[in-house]
NUGU-397517 format. One record per residue: residue number from 0; residue in one letter; x, y, z of N, C-alpha, C, O in turn. Coordinates in steps of 0.05 Angstrom, whole numbers, plus 32768, in hexadecimal, padded with zeros to 4 digits. Example, Ala and Ser with C-alpha at 12.3 -4.5 7.8 and 13.67 -1.06 7.14 Angstrom:
# NUGU-397517
+------+------+------+------+------+------+------+------+------+------+------+------+------+------+
: resi : resn :  n_X :  n_Y :  n_Z : ca_X : ca_Y : ca_Z :  c_X :  c_Y :  c_Z :  o_X :  o_Y :  o_Z :
+------+------+------+------+------+------+------+------+------+------+------+------+------+------+
:    0 :    a : 8108 : 7F8E : 809C : 80F6 : 7FA6 : 809C : 8108 : 7FBE : 809C : 811D : 7FBE : 80A9 :
:    1 :    s : 8101 : 7FD3 : 808E : 8111 : 7FEB : 808F : 8102 : 8001 : 809D : 810C : 8017 : 80A1 :
+------+------+------+------+------+------+------+------+------+------+------+------+------+------+
This chain:
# NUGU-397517
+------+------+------+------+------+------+------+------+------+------+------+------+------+------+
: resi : resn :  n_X :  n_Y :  n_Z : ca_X : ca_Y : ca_Z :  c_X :  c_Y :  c_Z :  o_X :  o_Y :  o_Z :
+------+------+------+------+------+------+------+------+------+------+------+------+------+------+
:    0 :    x : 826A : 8CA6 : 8D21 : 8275 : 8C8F : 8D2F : 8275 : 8C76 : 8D1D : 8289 : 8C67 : 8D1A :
:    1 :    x : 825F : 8C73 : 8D11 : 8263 : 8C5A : 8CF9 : 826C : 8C5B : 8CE6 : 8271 : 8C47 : 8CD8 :
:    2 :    x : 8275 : 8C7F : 8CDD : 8285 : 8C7D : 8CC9 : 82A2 : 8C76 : 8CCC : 82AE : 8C6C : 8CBA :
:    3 :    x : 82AF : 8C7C : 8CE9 : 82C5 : 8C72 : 8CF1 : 82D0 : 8C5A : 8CF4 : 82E7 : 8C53 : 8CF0 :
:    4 :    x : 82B4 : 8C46 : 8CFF : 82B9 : 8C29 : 8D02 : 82BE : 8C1E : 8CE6 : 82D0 : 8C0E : 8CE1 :
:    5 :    x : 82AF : 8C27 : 8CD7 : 82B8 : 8C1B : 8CB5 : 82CE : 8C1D : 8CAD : 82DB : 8C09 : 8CA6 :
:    6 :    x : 82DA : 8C3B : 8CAC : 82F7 : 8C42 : 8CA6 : 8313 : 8C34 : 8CB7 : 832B : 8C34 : 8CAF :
:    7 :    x : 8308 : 8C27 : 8CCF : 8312 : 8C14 : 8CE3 : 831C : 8BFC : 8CDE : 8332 : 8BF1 : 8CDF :
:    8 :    x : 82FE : 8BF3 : 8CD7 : 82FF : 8BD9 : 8CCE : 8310 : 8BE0 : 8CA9 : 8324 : 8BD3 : 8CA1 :
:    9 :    x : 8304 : 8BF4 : 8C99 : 8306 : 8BEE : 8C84 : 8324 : 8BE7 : 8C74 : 832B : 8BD8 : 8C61 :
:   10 :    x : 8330 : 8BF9 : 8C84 : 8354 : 8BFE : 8C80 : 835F : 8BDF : 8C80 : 8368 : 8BD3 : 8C6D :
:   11 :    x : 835D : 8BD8 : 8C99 : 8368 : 8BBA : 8C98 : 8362 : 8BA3 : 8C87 : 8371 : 8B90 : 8C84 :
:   12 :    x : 8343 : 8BA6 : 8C77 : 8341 : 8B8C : 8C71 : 834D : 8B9D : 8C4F : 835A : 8B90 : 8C3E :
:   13 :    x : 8344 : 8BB9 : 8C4C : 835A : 8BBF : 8C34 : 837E : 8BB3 : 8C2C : 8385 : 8BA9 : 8C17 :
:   14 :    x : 838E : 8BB8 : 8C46 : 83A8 : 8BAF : 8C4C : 83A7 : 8B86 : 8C43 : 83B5 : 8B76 : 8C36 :
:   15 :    x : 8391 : 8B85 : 8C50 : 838C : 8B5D : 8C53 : 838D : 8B55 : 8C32 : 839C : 8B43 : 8C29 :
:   16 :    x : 837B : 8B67 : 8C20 : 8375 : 8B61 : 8BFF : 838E : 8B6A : 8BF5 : 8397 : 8B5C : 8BE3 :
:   17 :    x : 839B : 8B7D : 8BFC : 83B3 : 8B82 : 8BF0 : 83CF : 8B6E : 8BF0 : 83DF : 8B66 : 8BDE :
:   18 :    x : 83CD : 8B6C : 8C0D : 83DF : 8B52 : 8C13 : 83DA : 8B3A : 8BFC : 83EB : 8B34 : 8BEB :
:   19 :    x : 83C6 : 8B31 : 8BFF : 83BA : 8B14 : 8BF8 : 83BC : 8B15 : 8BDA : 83C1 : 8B02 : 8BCA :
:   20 :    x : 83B5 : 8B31 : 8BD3 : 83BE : 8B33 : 8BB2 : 83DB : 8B30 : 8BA1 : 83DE : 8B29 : 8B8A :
:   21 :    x : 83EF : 8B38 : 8BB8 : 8403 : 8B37 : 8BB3 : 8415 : 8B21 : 8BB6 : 842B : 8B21 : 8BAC :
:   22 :    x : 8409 : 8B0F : 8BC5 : 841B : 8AF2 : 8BDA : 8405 : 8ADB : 8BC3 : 8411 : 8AD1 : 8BB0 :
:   23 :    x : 83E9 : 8AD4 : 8BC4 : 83DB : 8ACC : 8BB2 : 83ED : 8ABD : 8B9E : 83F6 : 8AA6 : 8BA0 :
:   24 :    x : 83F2 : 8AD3 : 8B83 : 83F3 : 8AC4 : 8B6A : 840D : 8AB3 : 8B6E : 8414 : 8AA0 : 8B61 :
:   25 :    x : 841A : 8AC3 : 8B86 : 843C : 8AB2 : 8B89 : 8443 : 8A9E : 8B89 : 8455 : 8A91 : 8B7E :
:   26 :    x : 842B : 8A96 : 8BA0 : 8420 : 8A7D : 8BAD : 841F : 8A6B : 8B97 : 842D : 8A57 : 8B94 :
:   27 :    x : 840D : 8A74 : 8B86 : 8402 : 8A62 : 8B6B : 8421 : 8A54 : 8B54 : 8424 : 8A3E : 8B49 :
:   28 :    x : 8432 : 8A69 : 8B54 : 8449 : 8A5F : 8B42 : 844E : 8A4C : 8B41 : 8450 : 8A44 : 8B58 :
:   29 :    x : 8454 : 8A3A : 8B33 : 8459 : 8A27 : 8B2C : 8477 : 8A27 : 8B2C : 8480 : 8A35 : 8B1B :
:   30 :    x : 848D : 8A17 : 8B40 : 84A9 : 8A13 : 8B36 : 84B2 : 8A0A : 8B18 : 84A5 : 89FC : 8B09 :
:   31 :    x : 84C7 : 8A13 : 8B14 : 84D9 : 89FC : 8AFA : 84D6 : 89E6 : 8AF6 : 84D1 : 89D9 : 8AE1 :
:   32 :    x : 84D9 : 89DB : 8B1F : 84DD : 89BD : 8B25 : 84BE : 89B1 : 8B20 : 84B7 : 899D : 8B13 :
:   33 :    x : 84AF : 89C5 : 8B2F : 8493 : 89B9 : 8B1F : 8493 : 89B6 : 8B0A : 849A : 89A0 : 8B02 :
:   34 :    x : 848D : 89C5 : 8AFB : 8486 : 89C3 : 8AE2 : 8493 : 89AD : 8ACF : 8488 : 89A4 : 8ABC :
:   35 :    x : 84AC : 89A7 : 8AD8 : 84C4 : 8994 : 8ACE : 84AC : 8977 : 8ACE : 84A5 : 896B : 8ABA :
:   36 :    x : 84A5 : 8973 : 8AE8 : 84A1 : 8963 : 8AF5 : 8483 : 8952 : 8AE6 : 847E : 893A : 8AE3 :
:   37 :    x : 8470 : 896E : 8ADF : 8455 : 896E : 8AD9 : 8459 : 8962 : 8ABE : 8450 : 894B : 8AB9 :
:   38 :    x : 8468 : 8974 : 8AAA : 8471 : 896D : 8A8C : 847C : 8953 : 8A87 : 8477 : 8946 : 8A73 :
:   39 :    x : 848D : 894D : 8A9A : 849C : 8935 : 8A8D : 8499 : 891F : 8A9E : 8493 : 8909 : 8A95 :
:   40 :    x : 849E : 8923 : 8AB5 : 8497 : 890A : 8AC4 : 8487 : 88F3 : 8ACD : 847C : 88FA : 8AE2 :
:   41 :    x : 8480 : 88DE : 8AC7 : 846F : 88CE : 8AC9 : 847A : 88AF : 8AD0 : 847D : 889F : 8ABD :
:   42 :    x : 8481 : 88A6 : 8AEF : 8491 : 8890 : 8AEB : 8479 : 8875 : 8ADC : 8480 : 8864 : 8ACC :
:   43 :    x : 8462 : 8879 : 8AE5 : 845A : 885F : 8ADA : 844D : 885A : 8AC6 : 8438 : 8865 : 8ABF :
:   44 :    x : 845A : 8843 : 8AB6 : 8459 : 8840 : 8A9C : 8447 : 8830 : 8A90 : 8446 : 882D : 8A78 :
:   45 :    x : 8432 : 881E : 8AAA : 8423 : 8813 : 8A9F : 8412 : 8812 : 8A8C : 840E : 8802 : 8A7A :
:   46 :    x : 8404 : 882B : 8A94 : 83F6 : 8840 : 8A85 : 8401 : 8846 : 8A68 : 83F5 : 8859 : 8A5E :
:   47 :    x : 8411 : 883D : 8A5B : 8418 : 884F : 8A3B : 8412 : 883E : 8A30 : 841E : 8829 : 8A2C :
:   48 :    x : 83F7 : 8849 : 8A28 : 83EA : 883F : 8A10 : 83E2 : 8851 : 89F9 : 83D9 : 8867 : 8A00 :
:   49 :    x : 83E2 : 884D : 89D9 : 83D9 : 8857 : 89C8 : 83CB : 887B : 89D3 : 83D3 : 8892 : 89CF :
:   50 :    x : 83BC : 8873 : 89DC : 83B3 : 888C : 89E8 : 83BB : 88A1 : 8A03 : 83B0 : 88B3 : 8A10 :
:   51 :    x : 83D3 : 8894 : 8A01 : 83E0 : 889F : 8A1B : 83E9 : 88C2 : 8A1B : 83E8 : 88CF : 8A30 :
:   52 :    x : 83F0 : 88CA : 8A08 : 83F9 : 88E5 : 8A02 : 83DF : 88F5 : 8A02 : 83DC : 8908 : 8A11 :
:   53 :    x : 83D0 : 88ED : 89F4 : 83B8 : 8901 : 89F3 : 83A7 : 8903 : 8A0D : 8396 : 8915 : 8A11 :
:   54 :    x : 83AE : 88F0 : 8A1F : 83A4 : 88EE : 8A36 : 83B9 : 88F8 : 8A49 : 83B2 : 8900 : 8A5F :
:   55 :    x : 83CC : 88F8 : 8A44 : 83E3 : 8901 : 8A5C : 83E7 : 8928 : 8A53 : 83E8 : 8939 : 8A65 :
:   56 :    x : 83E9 : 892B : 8A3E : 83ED : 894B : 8A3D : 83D4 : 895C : 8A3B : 83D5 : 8974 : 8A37 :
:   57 :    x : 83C0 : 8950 : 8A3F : 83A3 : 895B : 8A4F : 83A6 : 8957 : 8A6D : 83AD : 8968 : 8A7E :
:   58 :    x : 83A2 : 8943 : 8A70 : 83AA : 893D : 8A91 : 83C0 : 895A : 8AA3 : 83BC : 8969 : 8AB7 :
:   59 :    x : 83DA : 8955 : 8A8D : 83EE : 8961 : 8AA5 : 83EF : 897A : 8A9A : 8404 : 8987 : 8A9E :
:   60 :    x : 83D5 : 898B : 8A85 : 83DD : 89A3 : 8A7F : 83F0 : 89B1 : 8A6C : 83F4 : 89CA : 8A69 :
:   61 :    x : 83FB : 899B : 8A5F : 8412 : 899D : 8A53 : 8410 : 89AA : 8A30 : 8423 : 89B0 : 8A23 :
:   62 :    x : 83EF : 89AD : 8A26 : 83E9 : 89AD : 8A09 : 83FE : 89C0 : 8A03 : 8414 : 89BB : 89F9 :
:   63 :    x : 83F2 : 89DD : 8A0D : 83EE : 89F7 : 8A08 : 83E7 : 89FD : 89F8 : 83E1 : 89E8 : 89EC :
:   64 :    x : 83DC : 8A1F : 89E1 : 83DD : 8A21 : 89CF : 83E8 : 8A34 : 89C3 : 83E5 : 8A4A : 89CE :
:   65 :    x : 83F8 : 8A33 : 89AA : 83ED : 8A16 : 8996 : 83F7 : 8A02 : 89A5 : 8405 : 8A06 : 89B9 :
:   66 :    x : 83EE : 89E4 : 899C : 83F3 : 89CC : 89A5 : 8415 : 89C6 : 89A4 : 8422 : 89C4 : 898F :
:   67 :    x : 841F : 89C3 : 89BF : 8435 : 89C1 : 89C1 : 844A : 89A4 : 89AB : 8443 : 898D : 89B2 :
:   68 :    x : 8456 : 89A4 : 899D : 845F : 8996 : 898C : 846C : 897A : 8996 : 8467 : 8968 : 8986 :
:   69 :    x : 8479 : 8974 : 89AB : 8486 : 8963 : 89B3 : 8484 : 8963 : 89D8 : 8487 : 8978 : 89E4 :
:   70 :    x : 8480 : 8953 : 89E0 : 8484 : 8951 : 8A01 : 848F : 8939 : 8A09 : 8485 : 8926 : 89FD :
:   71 :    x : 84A1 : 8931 : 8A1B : 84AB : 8915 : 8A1A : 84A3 : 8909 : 8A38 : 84B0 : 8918 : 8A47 :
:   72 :    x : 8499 : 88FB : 8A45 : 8497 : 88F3 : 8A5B : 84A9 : 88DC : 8A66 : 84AB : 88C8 : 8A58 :
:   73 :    x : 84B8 : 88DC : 8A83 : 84C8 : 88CC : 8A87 : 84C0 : 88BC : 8A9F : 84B8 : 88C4 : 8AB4 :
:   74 :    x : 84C5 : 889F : 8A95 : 84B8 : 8889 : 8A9E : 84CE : 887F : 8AB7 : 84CF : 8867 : 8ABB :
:   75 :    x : 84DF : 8890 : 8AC6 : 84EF : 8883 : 8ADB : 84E5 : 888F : 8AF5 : 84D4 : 88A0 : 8AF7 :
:   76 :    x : 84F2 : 8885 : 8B07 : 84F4 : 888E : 8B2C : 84F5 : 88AC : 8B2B : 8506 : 88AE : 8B19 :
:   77 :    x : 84F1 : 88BE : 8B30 : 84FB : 88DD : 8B3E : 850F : 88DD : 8B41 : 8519 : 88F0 : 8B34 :
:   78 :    x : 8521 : 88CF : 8B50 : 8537 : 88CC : 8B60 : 854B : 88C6 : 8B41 : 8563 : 88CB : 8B3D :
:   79 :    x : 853D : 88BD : 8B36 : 855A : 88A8 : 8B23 : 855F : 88C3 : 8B0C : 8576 : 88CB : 8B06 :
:   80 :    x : 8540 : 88D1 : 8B01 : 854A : 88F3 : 8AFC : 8559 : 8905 : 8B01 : 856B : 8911 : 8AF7 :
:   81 :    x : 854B : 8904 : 8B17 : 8561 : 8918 : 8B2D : 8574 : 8912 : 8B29 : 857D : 8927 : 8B21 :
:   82 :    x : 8586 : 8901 : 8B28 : 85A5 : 88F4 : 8B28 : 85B1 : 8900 : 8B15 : 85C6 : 890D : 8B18 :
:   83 :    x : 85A2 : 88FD : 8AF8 : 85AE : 8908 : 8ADE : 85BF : 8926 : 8AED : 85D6 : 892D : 8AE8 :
:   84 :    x : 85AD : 8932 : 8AFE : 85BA : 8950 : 8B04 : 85D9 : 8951 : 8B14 : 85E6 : 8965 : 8B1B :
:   85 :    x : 85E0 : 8932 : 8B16 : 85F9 : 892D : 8B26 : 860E : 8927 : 8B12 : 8626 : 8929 : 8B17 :
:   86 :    x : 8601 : 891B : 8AF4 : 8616 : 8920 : 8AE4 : 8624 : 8939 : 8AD7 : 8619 : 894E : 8AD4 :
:   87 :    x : 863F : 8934 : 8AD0 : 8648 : 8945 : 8AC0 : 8635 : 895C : 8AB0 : 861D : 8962 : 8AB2 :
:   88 :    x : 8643 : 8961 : 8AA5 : 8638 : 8982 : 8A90 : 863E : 8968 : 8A76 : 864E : 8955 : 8A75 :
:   89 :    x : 8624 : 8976 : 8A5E : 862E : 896B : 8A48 : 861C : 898A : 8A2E : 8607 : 8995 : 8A33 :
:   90 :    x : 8628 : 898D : 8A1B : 862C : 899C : 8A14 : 8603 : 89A1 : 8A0D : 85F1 : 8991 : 8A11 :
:   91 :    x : 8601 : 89B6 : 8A06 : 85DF : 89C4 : 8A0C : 85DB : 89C6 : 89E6 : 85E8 : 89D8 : 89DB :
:   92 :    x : 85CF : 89B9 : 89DA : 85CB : 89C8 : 89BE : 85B1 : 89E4 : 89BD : 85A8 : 89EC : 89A8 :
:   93 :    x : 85A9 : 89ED : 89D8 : 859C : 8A0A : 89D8 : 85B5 : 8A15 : 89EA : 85CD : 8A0E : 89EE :
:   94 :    x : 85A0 : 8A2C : 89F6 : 85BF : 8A3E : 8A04 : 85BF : 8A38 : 8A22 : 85CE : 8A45 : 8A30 :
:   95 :    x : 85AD : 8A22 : 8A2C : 85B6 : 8A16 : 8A44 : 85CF : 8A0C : 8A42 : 85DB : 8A03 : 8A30 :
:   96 :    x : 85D7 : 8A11 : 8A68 : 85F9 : 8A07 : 8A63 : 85EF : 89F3 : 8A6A : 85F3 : 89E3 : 8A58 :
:   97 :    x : 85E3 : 89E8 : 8A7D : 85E0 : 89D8 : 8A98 : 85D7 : 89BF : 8A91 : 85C9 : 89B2 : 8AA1 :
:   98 :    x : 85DE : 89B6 : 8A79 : 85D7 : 899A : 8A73 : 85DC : 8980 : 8A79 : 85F4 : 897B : 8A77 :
:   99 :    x : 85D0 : 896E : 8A80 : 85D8 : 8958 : 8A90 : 85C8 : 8941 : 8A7E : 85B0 : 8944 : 8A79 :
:  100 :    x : 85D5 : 892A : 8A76 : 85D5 : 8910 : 8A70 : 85CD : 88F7 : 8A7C : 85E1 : 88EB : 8A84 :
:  101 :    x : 85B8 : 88EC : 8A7F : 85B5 : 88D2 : 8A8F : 85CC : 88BF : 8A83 : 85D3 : 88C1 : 8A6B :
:  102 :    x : 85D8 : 88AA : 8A98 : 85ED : 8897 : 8A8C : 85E4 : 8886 : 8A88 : 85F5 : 8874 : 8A88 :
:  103 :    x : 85C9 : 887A : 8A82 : 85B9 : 8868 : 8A77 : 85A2 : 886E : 8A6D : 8597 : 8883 : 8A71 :
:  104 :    x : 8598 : 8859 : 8A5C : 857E : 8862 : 8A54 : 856C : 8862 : 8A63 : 856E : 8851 : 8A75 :
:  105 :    x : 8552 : 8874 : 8A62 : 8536 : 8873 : 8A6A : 8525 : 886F : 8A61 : 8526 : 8872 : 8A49 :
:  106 :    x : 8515 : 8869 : 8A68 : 84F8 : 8864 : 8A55 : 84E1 : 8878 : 8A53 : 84D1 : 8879 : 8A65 :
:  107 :    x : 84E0 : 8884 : 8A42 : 84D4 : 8898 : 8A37 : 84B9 : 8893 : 8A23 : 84B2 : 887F : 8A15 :
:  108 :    x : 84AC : 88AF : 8A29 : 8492 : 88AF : 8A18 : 8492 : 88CE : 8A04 : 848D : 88E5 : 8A09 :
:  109 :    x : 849A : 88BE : 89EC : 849B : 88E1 : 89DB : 8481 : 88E6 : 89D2 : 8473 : 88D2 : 89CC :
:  110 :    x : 847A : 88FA : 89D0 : 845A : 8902 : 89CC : 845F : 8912 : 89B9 : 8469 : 8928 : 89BD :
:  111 :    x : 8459 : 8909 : 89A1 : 8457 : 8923 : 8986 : 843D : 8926 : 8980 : 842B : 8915 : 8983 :
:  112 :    x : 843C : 8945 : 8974 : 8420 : 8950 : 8966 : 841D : 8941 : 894E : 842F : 8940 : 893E :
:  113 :    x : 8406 : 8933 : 8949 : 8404 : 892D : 892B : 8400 : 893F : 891E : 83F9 : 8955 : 8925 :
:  114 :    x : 8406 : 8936 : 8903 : 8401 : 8948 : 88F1 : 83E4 : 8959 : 88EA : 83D2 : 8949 : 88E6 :
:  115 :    x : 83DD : 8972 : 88E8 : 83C2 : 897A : 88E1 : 83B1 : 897E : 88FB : 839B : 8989 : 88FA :
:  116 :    x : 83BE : 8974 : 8915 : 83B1 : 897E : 8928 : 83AB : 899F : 8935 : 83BF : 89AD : 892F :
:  117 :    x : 839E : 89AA : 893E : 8397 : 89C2 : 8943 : 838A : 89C0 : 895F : 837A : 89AF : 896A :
:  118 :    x : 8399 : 89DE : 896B : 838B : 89E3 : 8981 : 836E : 89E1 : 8987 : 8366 : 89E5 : 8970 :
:  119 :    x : 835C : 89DD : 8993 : 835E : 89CD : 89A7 : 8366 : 89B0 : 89A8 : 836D : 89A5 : 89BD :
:  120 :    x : 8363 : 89A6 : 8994 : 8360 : 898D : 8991 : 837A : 8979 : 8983 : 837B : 8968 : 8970 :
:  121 :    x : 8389 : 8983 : 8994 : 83AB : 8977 : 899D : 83A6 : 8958 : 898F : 8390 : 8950 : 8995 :
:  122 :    x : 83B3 : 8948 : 8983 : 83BC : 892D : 8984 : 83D1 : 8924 : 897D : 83E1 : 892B : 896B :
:  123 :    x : 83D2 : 8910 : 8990 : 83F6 : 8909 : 899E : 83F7 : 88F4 : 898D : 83E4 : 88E6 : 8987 :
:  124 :    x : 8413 : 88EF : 8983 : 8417 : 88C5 : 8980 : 8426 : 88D0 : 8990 : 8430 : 88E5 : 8997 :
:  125 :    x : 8423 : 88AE : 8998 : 8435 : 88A7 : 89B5 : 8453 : 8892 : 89B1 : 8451 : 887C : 89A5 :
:  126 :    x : 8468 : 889A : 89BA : 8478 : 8884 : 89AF : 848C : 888B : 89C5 : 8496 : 88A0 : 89CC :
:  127 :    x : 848D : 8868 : 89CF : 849E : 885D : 89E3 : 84B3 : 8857 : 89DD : 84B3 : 884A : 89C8 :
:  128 :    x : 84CD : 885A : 89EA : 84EB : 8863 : 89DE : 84FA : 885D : 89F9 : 84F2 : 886A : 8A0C :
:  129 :    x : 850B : 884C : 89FD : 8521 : 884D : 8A0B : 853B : 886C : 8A08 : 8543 : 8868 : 89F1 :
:  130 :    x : 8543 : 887A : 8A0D : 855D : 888A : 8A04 : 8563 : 88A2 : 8A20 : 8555 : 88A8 : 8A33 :
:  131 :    x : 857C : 88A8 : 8A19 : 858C : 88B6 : 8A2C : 8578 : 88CB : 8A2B : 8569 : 88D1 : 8A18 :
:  132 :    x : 8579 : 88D6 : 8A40 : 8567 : 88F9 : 8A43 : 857E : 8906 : 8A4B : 8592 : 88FB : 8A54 :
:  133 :    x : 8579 : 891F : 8A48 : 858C : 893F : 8A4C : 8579 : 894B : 8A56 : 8563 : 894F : 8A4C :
:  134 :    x : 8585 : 8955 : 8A75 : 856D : 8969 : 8A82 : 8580 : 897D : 8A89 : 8598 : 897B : 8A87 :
:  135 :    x : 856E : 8999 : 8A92 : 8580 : 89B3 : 8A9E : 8580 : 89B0 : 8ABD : 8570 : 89A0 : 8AC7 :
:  136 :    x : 858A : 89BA : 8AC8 : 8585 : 89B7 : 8AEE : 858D : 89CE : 8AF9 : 85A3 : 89D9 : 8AF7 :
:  137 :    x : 8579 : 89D7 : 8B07 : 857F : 89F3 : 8B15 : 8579 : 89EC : 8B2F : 8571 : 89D6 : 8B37 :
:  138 :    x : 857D : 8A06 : 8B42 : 8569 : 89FC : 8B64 : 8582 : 89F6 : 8B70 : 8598 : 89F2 : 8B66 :
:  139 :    x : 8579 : 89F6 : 8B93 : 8583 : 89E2 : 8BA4 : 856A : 89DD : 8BB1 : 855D : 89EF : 8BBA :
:  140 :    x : 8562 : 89BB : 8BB3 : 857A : 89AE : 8B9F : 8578 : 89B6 : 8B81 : 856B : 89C6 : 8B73 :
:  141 :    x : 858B : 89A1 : 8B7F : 8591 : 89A7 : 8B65 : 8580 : 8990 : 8B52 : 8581 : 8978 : 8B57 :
:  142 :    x : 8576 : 8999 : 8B44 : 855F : 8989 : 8B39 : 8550 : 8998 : 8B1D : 8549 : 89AF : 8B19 :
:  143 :    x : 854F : 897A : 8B0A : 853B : 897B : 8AF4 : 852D : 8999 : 8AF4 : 851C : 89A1 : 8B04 :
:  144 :    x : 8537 : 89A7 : 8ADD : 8525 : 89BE : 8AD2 : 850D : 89C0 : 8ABD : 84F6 : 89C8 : 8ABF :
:  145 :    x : 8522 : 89B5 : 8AA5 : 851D : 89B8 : 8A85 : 8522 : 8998 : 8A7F : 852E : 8986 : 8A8B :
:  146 :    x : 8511 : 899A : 8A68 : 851D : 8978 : 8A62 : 8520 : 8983 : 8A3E : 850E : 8987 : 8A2D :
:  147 :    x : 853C : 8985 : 8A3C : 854A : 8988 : 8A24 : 854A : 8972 : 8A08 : 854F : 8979 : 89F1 :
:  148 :    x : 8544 : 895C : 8A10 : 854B : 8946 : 89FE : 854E : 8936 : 8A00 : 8554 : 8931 : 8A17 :
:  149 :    x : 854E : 891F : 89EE : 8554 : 8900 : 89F0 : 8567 : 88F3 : 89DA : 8562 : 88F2 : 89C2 :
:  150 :    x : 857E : 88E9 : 89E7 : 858A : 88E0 : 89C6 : 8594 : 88BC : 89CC : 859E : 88AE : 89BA :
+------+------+------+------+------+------+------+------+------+------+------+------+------+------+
């Protein structure tokens, strides 16, 4: 009799771990739009100081390793991003088609590796730049993927 009640109970909470194993890591994914969002986005600009990169690509996860070479953070609204995805197509120098042009400048934070730096111990200069960005846009909506460039 108690070996039955086990096999009773046991089946279901087997089915329950199987479920949860499989729905779990899904849960965890991270979108495009995230990640878009995590990497580059940052409307407020108060904050960029000298030490701003080495503190922002720890913060948002962004190092990796090896130490990621370049990261640019963009200092506008969400909304005024997003828009770029309403302009035109302009031509992709990788093999994205879906490139899109802001029609003004933004204010930007380019984050380069200095020279001689090594994993773990990433260091950024930081340099503040007005210039057009090029992003990719996928989704509905349709919205900021990749952030391609600045010219």
């Amino acid at each position: 009799m108690a070996q039955e009640r086990f096999f009773i109970l046991f089946l279901p909470l087997v089915l329950v771990l199987l479920v949860l194993g499989y729905v779990q890591p899904s849960l965890a994914k991270e979108t495009q739009a995230d990640e878009f969002l995590r990497q580059h986005m940052d409307p407020d600009t108060s904050k960029v100081t000298a030490s701003y990169c080495n503190t922002m690509m720890k913060l948002r996860n962004v190092m990796g390793e090896p130490c990621k070479p370049v990261n640019t953070f963009i200092h506008e609204p969400l909304r005024d991003v997003q828009a770029i995805c309403l302009k035109g197509d302009v031509p992709c120098k990788n093999t994205k088609s879906d490139c899109h042009q802001s029609s003004s400048k933004m204010r930007i934070t380019d984050c380069r590796l200095k020279k001689g730096s090594i994993y773990p111990q990433c260091d950024y200069e930081t340099q503040q730049k007005r210039k057009y960005i090029i992003v990719t846009c996928e989704g509905n909506p349709y919205v900021p993927v990749h952030f391609v460039g600045s010219v």
